[in-house]
Residue, then its C-alpha position, 0 to 999 in steps of 0.5 A: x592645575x591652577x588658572x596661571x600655569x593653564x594659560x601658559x600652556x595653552x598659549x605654548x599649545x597654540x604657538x606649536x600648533x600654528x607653527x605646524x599648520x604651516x606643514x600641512x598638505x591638502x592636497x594629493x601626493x600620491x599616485x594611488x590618490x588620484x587613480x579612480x579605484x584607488x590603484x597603488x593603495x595597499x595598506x590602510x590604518x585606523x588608529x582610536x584611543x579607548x578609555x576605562x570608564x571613570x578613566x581619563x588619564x589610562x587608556x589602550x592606544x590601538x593601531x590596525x592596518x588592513x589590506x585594501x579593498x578587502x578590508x582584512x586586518x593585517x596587525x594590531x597593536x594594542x597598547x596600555x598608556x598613561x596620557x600625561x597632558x591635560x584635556x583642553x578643549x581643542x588641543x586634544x592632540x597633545x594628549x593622544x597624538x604622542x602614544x599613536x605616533x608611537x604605535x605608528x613608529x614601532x610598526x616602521x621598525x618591526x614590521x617596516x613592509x606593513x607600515x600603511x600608505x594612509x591612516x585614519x583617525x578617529x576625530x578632526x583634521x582642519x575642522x577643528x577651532x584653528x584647523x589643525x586637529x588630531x588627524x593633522x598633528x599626527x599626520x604631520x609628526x608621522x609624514x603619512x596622509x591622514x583623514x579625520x573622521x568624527x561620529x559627532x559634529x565639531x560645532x566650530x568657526x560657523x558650522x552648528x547643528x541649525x535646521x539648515x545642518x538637519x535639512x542636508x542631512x535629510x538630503x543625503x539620499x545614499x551612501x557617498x552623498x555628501x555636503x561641504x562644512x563652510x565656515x563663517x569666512x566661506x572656506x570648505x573645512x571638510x564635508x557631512x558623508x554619508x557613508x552608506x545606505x544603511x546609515x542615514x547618519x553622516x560622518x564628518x570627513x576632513x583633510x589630516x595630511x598630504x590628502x584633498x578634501x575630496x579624496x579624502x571622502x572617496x576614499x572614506x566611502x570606499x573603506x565603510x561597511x557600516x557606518x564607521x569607516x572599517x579601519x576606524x570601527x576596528x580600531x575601535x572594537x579591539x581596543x575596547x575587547x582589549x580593556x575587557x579582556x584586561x579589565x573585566x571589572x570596568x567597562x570602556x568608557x567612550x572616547x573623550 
């Protein structure tokens, strides 16, 4: 795609964006939500998309949806898809966002009694360059919460990986201990979690849809075994066992 016809898009990309961060909630809706242990709360998603290696355009689109608090999957549905949009840095959501919130609309019409009352996605909600992410743009298209949660952090509006970032980090004394994500202009756009003993490592939490920041991180610590939150981890894990399977000569590749 040459330089012109780029630029289009992203201003076209940029216009959709802010025209739908306008619709973001950040805070409660539910009851469930501001229930200490999370009563009400039945049903929770993960949703992640894995890549062939050496792939960038094929991939298995994965939805899981697990009982709450035990963490037992429910339904999956595992799907091959040729992504159609360009990857550009920062609008990774026009790429993956069409075929989850397929997933999320088959599960309503077939399995309607499954459909979760949250879902987690495997990336960034409002810490994101102009905080409207992927947990956001599918959270807003599909009316469900959503809670993004990446494995790396998003070097955006402030936030750097400085000697500051690694001193919180080595701060983090257990599992539910976290640290807020402040931009340049002092606004809190998610928070550092620790998400278990065991992990010393922290995900980055961040507000998708109809969820407050921090509820979003209770909730997150209350769903991670490891350090992954379980309905992202096994989103994950079947998507990738999904190529191997029907792949066998390639490998999955890491997600983008």
């Amino acid at each position: 795609m040459s330089a012109a016809p780029v630029q289009d898009l992203v201003k076209r990309w940029e216009s959709e964006q802010a025209h739908l961060r306008l619709q973001v909630v950040e805070e409660d809706t539910e009851d469930w939500q501001r229930s200490p242990d999370f009563s009400g709360l039945e049903r929770v998603a993960g949703v992640d998309l894995s890549f062939i290696k050496g792939d960038d355009i094929n991939a298995c689109a994965q939805l899981v949806v697990l009982n709450y608090p035990d963490l037992e999957v429910l339904y999956e549905d595992s799907q091959m898809v040729t992504l159609t949009a360009p990857y550009i840095a920062g609008f990774l959501a026009f790429r993956e966002t069409p075929s989850l919130l397929e997933a999320l609309q088959r599960l309503q019409k077939n399995q309607p009694t499954l459909l979760p009352q949250v879902v987690f996605v495997d990336g960034n909600g409002l810490f994101h360059y102009r905080e409207f992410g992927l947990a956001c743009h599918l959270g807003v298209l599909s009316g469900l919460p959503c809670v993004g949660v990446a494995k790396n952090l998003l070097q955006v509006q402030g936030v750097y990986k400085s000697e500051e970032h690694q001193s919180q980090i080595a701060a983090l004394q257990k599992g539910g201990e976290s640290f807020p994500l402040t931009s340049a202009s002092g606004k809190m756009l998610g928070k550092a979690l620790r998400s278990s003993d065991s992990s010393s490592k922290p995900v980055y939490v961040s507000v998708g849809h109809k969820i407050s920041l921090d509820t979003a991180v209770r909730l997150t610590h209350s769903c991670c075994r490891y350090r992954v939150p379980e309905p992202i981890r096994q989103a994950d894990c079947r998507s990738r066992e999904y190529l191997r399977i029907n792949f066998p000569a390639t490998d999955a590749g890491m997600k983008e």
